[in-house]
C-alpha positions in Angstrom: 0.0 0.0 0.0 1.3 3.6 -0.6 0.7 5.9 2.1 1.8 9.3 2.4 2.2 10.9 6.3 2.5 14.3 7.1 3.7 15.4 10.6 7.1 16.5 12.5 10.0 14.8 12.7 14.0 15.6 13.8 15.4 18.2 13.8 11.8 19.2 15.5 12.1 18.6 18.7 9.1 17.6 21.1 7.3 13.8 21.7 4.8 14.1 18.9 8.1 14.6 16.3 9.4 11.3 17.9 6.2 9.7 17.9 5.5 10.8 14.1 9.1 9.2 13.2 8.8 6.0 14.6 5.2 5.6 13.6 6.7 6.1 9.8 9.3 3.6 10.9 7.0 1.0 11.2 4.6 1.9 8.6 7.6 1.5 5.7 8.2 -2.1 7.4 4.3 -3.2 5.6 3.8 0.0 2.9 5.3 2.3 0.5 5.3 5.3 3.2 6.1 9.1 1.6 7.1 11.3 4.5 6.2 15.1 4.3 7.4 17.1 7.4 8.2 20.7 8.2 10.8 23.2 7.3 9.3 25.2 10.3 6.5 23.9 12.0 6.1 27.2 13.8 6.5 30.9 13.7 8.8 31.9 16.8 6.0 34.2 17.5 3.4 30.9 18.6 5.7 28.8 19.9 6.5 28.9 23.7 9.6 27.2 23.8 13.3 28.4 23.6 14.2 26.7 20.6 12.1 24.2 17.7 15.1 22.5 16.9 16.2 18.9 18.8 20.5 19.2 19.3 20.2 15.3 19.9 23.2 13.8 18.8 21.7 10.6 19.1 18.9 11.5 16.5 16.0 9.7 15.7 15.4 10.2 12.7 14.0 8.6 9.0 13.6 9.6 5.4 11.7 12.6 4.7 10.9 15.4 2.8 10.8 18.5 4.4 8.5 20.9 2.8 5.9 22.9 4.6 6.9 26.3 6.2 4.1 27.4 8.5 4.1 31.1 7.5 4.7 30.1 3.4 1.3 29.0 2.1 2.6 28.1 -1.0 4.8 25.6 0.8 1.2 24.0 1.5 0.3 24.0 -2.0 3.8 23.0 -3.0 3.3 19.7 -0.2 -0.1 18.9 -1.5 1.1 18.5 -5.3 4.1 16.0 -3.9 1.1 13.9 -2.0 -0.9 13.8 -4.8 2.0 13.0 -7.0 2.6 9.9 -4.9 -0.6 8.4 -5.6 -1.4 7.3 -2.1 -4.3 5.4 -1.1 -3.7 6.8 2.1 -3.3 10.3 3.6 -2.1 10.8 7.6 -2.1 13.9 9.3 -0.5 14.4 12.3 -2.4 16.5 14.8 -1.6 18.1 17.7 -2.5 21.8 17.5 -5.6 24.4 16.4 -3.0 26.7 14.9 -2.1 24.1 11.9 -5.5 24.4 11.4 -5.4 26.4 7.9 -3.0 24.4 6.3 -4.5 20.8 7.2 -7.8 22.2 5.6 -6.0 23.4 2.5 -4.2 20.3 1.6 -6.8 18.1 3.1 -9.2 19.6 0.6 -7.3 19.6 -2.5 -6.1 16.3 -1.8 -9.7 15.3 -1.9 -10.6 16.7 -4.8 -7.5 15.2 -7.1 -7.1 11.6 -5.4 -11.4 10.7 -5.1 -10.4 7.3 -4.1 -8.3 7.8 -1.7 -8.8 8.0 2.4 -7.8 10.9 4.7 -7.0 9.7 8.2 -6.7 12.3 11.1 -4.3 10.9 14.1 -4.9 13.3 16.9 -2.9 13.4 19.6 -4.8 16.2 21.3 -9.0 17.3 20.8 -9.0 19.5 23.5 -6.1 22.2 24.2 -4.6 22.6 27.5 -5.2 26.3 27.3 -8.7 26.2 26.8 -9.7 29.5 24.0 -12.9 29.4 22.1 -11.3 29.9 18.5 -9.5 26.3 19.2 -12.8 24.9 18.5 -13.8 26.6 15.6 -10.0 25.9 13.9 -10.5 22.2 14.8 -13.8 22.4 12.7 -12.1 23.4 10.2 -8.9 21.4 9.9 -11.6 18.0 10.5 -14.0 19.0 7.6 -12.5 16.4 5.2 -11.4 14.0 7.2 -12.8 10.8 6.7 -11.5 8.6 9.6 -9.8 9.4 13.2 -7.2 8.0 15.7 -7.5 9.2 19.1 -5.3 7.5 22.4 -8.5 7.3 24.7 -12.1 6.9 25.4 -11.9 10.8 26.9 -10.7 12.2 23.3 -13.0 10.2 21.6 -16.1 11.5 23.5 -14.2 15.4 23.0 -13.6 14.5 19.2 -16.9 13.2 18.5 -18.4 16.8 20.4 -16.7 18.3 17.8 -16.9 15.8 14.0 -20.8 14.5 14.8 -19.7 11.0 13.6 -18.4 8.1 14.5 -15.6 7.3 12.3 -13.2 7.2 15.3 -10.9 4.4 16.5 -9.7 4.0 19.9 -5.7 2.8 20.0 -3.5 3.2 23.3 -0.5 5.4 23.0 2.4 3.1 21.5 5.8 2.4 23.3 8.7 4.8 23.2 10.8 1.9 23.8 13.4 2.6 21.3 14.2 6.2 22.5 15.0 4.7 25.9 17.1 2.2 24.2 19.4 5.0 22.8 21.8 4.2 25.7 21.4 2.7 29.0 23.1 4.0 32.5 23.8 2.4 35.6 21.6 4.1 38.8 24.7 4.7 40.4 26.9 6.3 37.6 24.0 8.2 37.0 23.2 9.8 40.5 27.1 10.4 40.6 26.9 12.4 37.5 24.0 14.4 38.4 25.8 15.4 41.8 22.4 13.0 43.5 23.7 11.4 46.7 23.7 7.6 46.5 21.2 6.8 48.6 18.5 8.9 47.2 15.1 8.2 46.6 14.5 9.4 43.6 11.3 10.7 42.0 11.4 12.1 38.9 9.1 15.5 36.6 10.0 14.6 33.4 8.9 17.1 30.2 8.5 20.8 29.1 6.9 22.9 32.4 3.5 24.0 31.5 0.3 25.0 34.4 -1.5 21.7 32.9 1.1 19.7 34.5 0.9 20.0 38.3 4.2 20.6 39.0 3.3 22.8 41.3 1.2 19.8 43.4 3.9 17.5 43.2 6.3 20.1 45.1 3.9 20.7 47.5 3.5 17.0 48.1 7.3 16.5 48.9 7.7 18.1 52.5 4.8 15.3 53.4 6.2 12.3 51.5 9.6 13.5 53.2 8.7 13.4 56.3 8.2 9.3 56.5 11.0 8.5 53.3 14.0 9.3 54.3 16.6 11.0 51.6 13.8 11.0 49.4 14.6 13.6 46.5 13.4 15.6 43.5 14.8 15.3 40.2 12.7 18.1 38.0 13.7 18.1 34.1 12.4 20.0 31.1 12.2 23.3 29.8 10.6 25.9 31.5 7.4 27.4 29.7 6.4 29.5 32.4 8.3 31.3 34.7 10.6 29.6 36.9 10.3 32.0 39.6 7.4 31.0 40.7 8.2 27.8 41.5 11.9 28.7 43.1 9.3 30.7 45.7 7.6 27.8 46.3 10.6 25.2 47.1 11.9 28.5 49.5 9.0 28.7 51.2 8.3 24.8 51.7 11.5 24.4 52.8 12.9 21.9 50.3 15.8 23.3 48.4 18.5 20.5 49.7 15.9 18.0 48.2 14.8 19.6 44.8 17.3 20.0 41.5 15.9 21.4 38.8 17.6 21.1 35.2 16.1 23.6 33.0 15.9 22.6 29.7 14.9 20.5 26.7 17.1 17.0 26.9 18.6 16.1 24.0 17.9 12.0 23.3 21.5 10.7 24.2 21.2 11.9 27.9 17.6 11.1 28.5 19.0 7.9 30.5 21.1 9.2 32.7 17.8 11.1 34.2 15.2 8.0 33.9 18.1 5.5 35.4 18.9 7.9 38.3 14.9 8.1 39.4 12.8 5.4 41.0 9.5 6.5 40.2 8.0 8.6 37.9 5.7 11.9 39.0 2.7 12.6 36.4 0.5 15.0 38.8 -1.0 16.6 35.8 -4.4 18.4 36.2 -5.1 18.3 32.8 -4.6 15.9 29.8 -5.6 13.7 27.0 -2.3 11.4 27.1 1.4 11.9 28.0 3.9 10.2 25.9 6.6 10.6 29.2 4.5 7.5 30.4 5.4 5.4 27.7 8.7 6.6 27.6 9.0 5.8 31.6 7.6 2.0 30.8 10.7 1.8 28.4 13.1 2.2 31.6 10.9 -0.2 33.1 10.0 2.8 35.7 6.5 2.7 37.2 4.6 6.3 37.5 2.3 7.8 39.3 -0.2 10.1 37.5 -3.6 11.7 38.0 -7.1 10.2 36.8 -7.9 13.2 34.3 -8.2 12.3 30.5 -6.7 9.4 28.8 -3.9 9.3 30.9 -5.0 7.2 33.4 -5.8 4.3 30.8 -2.0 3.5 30.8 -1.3 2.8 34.1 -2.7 -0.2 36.5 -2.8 1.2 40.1 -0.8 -1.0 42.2 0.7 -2.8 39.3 3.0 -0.4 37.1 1.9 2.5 39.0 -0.5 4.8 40.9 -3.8 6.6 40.2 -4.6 9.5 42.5 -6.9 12.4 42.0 -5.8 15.5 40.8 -5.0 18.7 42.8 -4.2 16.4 45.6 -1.1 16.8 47.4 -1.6 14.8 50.2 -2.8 11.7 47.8 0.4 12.4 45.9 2.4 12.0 48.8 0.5 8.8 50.2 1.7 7.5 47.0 5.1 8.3 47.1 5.2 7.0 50.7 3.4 3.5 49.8 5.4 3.1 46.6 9.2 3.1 49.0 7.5 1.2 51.3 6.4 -1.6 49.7 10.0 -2.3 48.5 8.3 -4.5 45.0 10.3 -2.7 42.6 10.9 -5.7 40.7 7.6 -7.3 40.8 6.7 -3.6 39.2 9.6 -3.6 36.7 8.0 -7.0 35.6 4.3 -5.7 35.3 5.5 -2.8 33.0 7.3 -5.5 30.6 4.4 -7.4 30.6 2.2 -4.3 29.9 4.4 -3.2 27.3 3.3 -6.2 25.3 -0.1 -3.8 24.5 1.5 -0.9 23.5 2.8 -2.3 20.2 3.3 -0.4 17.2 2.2 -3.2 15.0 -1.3 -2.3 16.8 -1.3 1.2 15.0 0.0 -0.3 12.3 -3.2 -2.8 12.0 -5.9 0.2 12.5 -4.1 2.3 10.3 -4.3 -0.8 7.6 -7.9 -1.5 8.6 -9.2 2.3 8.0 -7.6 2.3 4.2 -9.2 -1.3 3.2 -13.0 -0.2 4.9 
């Protein structure tokens, strides 16, 4: 089958450019795959971050065909004639935000018009935007319109997507593994602690991704004085690129009194160190208060790292309380805590370590790779 894809890939940096790549990875392993990414995905105007661009040496990366310039419409145009060039029978675009909105509708549409007999298939790896603004919906409308089929990660952005598309041609597929970024390279726990100046007998829990309000960062640090107080040495490991101010939360760890047990590392981690962080940790902290997914828990599974997260959106689908993780409510700190403190306690780290293998075994990409195959045959 020939399938074309469009989405981000390296040098963009972000979870959605590696989950793009290695969703392409596996799609060329069955199909004919043309792969149409971004010269810029994003004026520096929209884009919150420091820098779009991944300085992983360790790159992962695949064959593609870097076209479309956000602020260029005729890079759009210029796209849409390669696609329909390739002849595909099927069309993926890679969604993740209201502001590719324009674009997506004018390829989408003139891809319908000169390949008839062809499918357009919509992955979405968010419905509903974390900063929630009235004009997201609208945009969403918009980019949709021609869409014949959809992907979503959960139940939760199904029921958001269909409030949005009034139909039904939606498939529900869990969030794949990221199992080959955390096999980039492997640290020891102690060699890793060492390097990050972590005293060897830490207990380690680890914030993991770009800092944004939706991900309860804030909770987390207000659950450590509690969770301190019954696990001794316990410690903070925070990592990711602010996209708020940083100040704020420097108060906070002041006025909680937890500076000796908090290190911060303020920026985006290029692939090739991302072990050193996950082998240094214990457990990982999700405490987000809103979300449809989170690609960090995937990523944790492929350290074979159990996480505690928050039962909001999709996210909580991933993770079997007791098992390879914990569920607590959101906006908890105290619930946070008690799972911190039950998690040290209970000393199973390898009965957990062999739950998230076993999970794993769900998270496949040949899965995906099955739907994806099932929508361009129905």
């Amino acid at each position: 089958m020939r399938i074309a894809v469009l989405g981000p890939t390296f040098p963009i940096r972000g979870g959605i450019s590696h989950y793009t790549t290695l969703l392409v990875e596996h799609l060329r392993k069955r199909h004919e795959v043309l792969f149409v990414s971004y010269r810029k995905q994003y004026p520096d105007f929209l884009y919150p971050g420091r820098s779009q661009i991944d300085s992983s040496q360790a790159a992962l990366s695949t064959d593609c065909e870097r076209i479309i310039s956000f602020m260029n419409p005729l890079s759009w145009v210029i796209a849409e004639k390669r696609i329909a060039a390739f002849q595909p029978e099927l069309v993926i675009f890679s969604w993740v935000s209201p502001a590719l909105a324009m674009q997506f509708r004018l390829i989408s549409g003139r891809l319908r018009k000169e390949l008839s007999s062809s499918k357009i298939l919509f992955l979405c790896h968010n419905i509903r935007m974390h900063e929630k603004r009235k004009i997201d919906s609208i945009l969403s409308r918009i980019a949709f319109a021609n869409a014949h089929h959809f992907i979503v990660h959960g139940e939760e952005s199904k029921k958001s997507l269909e409030g949005l598309v009034g139909h039904s041609d939606i498939s529900v597929i869990s969030h794949p593994t990221y199992l080959p970024l955390a096999q980039i390279s492997r640290e020891g726990t102690l060699d890793s602690k060492r390097k990050l100046g972590i005293p060897p007998d830490a207990k380690v829990v680890l914030f993991f991704g770009f800092v944004r309000p939706y991900k309860g960062l804030e909770i987390l640090l207000k659950a450590i004085p509690e969770a301190a107080s019954k696990i001794e040495n316990l410690f903070l490991l925070v990592v990711g690129e602010f996209w708020e101010s940083r100040k704020t939360y420097e108060k906070l760890i002041d006025e909680l009194g937890i500076r000796e047990k908090v290190l911060i590392v303020d920026r985006y981690i290029p692939n090739e160190e991302i072990s050193s962080y996950f082998s240094a940790a214990d457990i990982v902290a999700l405490p987000y208060v809103d979300a449809s997914g989170s690609g960090v828990v995937q990523l944790s599974y492929g350290f074979e790292k159990p996480v505690i997260t928050t039962r909001v959106g999709d996210i909580e689908n991933s993770v079997k309380h007791g098992k390879t993780g914990f569920l607590v409510e959101p906006k908890n700190p105290s619930a946070l805590a008690c799972s911190i403190v039950d998690f040290f306690e209970a000393e199973n780290r390898e009965e957990m370590s062999s739950n998230i293998r076993k999970a794993m075994e769900s998270f496949s990409w040949n899965t995906i790779v099955d739907c994806i195959e099932s929508v361009a045959r129905d």
